[in-house]
Structures are given as C-alpha cells and as structure tokens.
GUKE-436473 format. One line per 8 residues: for each residue x negated, y negated, z of N, C-alpha, C, O, CB. Coordinates in Angstrom, 3 decimals. Each point is the difference from the previous one (the first is absolute). Glycine has a CB too. Layout:
REM residues N
X Y Z X Y Z X Y Z X Y Z X Y Z ~ ...
REM end
This chain:
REM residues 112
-2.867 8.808 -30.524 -0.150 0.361 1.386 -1.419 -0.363 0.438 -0.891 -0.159 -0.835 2.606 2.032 0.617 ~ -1.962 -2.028 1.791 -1.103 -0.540 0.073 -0.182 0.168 1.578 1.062 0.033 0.621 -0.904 -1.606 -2.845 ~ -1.646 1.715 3.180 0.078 0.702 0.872 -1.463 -0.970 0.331 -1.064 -0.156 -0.598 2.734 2.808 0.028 ~ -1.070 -3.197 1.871 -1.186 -1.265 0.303 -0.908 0.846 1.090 0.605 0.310 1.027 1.073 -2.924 -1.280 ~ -3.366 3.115 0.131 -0.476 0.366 0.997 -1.109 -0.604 0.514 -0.561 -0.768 -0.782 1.539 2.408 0.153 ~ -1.454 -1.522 1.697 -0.727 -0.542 0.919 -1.239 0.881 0.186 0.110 1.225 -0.035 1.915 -2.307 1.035 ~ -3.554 0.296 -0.743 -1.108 0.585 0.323 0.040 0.741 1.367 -0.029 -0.807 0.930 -0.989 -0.893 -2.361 ~ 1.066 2.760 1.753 0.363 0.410 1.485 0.999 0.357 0.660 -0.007 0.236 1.208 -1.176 -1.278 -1.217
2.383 1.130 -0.927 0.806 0.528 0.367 0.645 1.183 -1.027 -0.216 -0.152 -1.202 0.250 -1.991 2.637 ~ 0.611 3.105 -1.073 0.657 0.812 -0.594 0.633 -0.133 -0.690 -0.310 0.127 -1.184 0.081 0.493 2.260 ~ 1.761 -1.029 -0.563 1.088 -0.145 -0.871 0.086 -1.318 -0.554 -0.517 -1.031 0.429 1.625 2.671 0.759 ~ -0.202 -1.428 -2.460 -0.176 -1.364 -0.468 0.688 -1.252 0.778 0.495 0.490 1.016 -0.696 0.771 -3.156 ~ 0.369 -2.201 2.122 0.464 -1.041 0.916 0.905 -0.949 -0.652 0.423 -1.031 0.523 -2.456 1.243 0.709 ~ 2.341 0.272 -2.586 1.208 -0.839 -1.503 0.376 1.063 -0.291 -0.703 0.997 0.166 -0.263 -2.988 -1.503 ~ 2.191 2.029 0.821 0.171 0.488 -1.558 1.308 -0.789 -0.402 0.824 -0.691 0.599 -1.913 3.331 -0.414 ~ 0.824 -2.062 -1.928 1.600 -0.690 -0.384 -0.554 -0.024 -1.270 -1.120 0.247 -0.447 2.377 -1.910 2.431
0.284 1.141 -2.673 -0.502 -0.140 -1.597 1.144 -0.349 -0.579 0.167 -1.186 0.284 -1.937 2.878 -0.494 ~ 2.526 -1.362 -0.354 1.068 -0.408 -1.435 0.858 1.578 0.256 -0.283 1.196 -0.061 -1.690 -2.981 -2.333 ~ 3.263 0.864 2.736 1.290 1.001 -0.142 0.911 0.058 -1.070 0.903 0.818 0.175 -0.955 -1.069 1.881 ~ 0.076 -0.284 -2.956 1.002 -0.631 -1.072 0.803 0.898 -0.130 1.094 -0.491 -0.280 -2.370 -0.825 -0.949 ~ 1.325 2.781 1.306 1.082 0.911 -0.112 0.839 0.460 1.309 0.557 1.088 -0.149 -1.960 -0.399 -1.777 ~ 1.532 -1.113 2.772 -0.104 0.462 1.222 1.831 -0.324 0.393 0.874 0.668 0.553 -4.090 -1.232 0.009 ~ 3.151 -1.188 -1.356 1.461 -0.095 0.236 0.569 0.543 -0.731 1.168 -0.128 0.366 -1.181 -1.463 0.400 ~ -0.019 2.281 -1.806 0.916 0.772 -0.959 0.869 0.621 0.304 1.159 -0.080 -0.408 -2.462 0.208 -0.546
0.532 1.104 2.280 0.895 0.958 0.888 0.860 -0.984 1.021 0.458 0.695 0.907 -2.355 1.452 -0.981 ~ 2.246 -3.476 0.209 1.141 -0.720 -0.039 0.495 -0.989 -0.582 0.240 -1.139 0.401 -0.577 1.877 0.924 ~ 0.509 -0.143 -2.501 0.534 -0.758 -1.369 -0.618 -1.676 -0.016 0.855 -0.723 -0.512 1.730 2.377 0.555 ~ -3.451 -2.199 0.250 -0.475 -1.136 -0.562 -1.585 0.286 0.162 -0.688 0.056 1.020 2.874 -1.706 -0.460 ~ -2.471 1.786 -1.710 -1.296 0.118 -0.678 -0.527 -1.480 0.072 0.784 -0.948 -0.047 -0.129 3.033 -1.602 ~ -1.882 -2.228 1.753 -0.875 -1.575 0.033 -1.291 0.396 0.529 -0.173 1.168 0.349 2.158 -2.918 0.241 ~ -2.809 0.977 -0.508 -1.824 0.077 0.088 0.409 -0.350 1.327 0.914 -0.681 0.465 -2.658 -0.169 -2.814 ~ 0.379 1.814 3.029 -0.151 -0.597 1.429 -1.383 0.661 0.374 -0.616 0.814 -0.688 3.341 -1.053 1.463
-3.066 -0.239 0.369 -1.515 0.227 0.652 0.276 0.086 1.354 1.016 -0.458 0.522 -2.449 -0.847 -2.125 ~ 0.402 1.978 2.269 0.294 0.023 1.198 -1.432 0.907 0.828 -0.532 0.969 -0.542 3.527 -1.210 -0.229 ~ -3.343 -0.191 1.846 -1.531 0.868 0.748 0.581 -0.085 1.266 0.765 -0.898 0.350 -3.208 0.138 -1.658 ~ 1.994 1.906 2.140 -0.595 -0.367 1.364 -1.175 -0.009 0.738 -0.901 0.778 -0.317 2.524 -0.292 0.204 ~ -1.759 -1.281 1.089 -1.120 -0.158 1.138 -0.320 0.646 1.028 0.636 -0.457 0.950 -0.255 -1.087 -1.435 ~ -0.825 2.102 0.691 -0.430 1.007 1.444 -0.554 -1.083 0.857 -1.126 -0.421 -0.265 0.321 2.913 -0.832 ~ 1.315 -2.872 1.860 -0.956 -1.230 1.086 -0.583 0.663 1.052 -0.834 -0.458 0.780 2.363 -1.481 -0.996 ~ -0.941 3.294 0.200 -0.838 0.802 1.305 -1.578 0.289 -0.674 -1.015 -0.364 0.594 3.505 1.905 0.588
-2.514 -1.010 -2.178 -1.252 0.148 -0.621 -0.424 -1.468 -0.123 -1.142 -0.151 0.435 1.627 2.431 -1.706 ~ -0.059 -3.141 0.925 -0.703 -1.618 -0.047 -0.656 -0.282 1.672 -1.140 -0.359 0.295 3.336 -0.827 -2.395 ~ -1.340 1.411 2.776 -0.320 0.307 1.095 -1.295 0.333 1.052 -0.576 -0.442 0.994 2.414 0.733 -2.162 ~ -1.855 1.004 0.034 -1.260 0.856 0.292 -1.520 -1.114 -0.120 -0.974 0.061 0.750 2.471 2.488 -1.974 ~ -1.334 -3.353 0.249 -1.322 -0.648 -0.134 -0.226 -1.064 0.960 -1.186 -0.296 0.150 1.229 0.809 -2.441 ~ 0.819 -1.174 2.990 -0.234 -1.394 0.398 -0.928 0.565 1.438 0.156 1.065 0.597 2.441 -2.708 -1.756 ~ -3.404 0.742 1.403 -1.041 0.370 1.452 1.083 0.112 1.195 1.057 -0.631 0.013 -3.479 -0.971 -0.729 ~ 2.017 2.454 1.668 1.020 0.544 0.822 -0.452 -1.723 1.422 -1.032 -0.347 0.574 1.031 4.372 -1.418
1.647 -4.655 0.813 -0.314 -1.107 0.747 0.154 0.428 1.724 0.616 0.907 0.559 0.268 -2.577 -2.811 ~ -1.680 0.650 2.724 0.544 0.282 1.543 1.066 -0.313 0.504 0.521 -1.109 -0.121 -2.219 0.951 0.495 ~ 2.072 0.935 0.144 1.449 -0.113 0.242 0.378 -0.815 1.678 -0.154 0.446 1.137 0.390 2.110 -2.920 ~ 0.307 -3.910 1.293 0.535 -0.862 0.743 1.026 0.287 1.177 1.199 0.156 -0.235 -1.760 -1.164 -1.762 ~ -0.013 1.073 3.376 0.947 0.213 1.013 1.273 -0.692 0.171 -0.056 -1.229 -0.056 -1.798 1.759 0.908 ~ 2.847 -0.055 -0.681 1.364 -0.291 -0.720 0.962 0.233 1.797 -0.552 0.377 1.033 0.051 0.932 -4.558 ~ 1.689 -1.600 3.403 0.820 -0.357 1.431 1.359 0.546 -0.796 0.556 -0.497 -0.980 -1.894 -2.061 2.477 ~ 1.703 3.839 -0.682 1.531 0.172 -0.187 0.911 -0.738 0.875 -0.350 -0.298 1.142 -0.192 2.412 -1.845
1.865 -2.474 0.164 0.889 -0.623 0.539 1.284 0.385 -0.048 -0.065 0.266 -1.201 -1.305 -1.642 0.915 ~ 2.451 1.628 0.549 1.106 0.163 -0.336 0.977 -0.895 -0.660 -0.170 -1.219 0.007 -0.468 2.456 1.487 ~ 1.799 -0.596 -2.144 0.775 -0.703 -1.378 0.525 -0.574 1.495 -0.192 0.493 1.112 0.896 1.090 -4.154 ~ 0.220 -3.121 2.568 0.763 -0.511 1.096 0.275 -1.944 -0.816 -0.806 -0.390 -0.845 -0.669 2.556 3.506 ~ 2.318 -2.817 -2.341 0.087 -1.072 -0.429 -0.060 -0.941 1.288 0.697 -0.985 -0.243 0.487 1.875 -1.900 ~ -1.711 -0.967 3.341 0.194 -0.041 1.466 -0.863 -1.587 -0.286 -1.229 0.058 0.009 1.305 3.070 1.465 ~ 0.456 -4.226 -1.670 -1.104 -0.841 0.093 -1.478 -0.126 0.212 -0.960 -0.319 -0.701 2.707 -0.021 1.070 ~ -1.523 0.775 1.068 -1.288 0.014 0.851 -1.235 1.045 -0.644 -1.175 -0.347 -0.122 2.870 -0.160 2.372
-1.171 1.797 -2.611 -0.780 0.861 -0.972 -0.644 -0.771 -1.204 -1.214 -0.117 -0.167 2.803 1.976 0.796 ~ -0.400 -2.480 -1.621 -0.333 -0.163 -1.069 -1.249 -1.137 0.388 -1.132 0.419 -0.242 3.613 0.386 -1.064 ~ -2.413 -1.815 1.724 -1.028 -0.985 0.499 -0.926 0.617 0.754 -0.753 -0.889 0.396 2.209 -0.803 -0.374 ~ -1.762 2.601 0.338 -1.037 0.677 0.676 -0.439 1.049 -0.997 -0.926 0.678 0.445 1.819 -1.135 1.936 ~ -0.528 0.766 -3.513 -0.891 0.790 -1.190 -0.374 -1.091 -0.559 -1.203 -0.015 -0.260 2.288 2.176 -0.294 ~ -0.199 -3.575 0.120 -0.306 -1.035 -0.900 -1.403 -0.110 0.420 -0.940 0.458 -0.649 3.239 -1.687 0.317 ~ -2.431 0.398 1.805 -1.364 -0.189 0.744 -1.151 0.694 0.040 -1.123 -0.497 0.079 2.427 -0.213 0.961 ~ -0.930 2.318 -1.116 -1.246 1.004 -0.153 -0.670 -0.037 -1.363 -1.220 -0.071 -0.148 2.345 1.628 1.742
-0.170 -1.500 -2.654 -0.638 -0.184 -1.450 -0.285 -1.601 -0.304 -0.522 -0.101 -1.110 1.919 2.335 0.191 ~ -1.239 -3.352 1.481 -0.770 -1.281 -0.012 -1.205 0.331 0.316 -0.935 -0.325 -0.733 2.588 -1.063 1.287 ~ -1.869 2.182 0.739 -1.788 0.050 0.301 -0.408 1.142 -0.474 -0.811 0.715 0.588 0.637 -1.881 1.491 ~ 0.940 1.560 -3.684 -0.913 1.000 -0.371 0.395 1.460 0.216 -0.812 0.869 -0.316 -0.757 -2.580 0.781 ~ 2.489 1.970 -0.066 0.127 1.458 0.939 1.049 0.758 -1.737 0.405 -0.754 -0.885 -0.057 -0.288 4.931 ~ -0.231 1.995 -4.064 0.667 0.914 -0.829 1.212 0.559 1.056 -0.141 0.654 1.034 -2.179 -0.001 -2.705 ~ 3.419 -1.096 1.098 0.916 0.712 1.466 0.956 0.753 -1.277 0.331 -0.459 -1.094 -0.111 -1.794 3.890 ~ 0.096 3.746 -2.089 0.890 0.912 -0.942 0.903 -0.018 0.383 -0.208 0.296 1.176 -0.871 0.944 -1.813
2.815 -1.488 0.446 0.798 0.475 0.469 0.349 1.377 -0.042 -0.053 0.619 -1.062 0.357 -2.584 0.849 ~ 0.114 2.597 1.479 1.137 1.162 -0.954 1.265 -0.270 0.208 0.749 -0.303 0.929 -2.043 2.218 -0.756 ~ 1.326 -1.682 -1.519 1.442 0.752 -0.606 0.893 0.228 0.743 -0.505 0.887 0.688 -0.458 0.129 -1.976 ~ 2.679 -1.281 1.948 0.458 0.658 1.082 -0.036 1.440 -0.703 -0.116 0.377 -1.166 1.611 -2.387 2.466 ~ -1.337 2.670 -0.008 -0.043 1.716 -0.164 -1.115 0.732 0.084 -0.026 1.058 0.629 1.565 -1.319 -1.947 ~ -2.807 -0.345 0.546 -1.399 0.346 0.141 -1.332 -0.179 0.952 -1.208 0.068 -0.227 2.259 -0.262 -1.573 ~ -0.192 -0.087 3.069 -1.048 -1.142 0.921 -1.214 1.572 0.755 -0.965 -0.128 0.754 3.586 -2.752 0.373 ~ -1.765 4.805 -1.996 -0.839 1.070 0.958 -0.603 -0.068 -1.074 -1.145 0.394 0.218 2.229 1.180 1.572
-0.892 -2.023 -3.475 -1.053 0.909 -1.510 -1.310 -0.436 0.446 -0.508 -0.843 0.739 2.075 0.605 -3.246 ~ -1.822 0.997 1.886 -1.686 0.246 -0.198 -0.322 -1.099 -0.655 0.559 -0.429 -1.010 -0.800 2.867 0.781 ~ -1.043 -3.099 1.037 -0.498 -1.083 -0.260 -1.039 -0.329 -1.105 -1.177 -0.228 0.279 1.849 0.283 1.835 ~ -0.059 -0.075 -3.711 -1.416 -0.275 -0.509 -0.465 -1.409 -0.400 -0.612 -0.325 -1.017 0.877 2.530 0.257 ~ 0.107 -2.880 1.659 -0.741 -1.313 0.047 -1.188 -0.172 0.664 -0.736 -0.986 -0.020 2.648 0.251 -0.142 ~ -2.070 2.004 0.883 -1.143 -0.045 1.285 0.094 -1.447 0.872 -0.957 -0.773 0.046 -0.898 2.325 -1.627 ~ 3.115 -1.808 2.252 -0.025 -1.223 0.446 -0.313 0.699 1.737 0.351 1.037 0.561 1.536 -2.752 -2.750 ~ -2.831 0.360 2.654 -0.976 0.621 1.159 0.886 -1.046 1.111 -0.640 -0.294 1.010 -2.388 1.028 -2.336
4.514 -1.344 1.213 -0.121 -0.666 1.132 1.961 -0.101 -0.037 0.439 -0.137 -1.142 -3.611 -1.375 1.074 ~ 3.777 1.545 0.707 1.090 0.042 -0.036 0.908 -1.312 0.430 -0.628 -0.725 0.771 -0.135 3.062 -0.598 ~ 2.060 -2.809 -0.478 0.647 -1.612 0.595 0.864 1.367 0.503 0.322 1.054 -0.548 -0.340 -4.185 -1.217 ~ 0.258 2.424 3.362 0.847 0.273 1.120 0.549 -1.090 0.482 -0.570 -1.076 0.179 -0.583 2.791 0.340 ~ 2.669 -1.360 -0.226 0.641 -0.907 1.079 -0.261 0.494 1.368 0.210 1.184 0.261 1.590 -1.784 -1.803 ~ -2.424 -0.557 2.799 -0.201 0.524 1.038 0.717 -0.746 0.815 -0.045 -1.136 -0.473 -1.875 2.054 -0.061 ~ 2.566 -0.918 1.506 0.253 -1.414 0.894 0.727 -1.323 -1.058 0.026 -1.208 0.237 -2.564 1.909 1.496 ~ 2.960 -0.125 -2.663 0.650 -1.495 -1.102 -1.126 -0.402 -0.421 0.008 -1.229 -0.080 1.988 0.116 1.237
-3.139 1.645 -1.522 -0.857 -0.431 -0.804 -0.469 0.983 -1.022 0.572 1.090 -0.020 -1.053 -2.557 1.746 ~ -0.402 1.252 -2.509 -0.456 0.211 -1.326 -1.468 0.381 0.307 -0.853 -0.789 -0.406 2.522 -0.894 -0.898 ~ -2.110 2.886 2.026 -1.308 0.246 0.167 -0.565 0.399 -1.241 0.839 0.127 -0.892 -0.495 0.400 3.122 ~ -1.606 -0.276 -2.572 -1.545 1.221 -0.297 -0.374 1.185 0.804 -0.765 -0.042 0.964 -0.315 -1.879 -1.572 ~ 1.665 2.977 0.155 -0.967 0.749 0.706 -0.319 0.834 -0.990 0.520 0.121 -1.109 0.197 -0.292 3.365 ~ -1.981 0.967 -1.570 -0.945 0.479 -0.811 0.402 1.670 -0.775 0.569 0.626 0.895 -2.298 -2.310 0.870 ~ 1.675 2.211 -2.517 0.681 1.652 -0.089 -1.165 0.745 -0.093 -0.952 -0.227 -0.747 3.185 -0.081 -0.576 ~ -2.070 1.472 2.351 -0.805 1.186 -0.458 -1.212 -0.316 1.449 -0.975 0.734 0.161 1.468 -0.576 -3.640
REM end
C-alpha cells in the first residue's frame, strides 16, 4: 500500500497498492494493483489562471447558429452551449455575454 503526498497540502493526492486477494471473494484469485488520484487536490496547486470571458449560447442545429458560434471561436471567442433544458442553471462558466436571436439574426449582448 502506498499514499502519494504533497508539500502543502493535507490529504494525500495517490493511493493504492497490491490487491492479490481481493478476487478470491469472487472465486478467481490472481495479482492485481490498483491507486487513485485526487485531481481536486492536484488541483489545489496549479496558479489560479485568469479566467477567460466566455459567450453562452443555446443547444440548436439551426445552420445560421451553428456558423455564427463556428465564426465567434475562429476570432478567438469561447462560446458555451447549453444543454437543452438548462438555458435557467446556474452559470459556472461565468460567461459575460450571451448569443440571441433578434430580428432573424444572431446578436451579442452583454449579461448582467
């Protein structure tokens, strides 16, 4: 057994080790290994990045949509869809700008 830890953090962020008896309790016995990763604690270390202003959009296969997110992420833009059903959840993308149909078009506008 074995328990991977980190300078600065608490809990360990591995573990694992050698099961070899484990399949017994279903009748085929054999060597095995096995750990897990905490990536939330891996997590914890990486420098906290700035977080990139991002564009919600809605789910839809509408031509004109899909070529009008294609176009926003060519110049760079982060566009989120939602999900059908989810267009009220709580936003944790922090996306600061919303795609609207206005008049048969595909606006920007701003949220908040």
């Amino acid at each position: 057994m074995f328990a991977l830890y980190v300078p600065g953090l608490p809990n360990a962020v591995a573990r694992g080790g050698r099961y070899d008896h484990v399949g017994e309790a279903f009748g085929r016995a054999r060597p095995a290994t096995g750990f897990s990763l905490d990536l939330r604690e891996l997590a914890r270390l990486l420098p906290t990045a700035e977080r990139k202003h991002s564009i919600r959009a809605p789910w839809g296969n509408a031509p004109e949509l899909r070529e009008k997110i294609a176009d926003l992420r060519k110049a760079g833009e982060v566009v989120i869809q939602s999900m059908p059903g989810h267009d009220n959840v709580q936003d944790e993308f922090e996306c600061d700008r919303v795609l609207v149909l206005e008049d048969g078009n595909w606006i920007l506008k701003n949220l908040g």
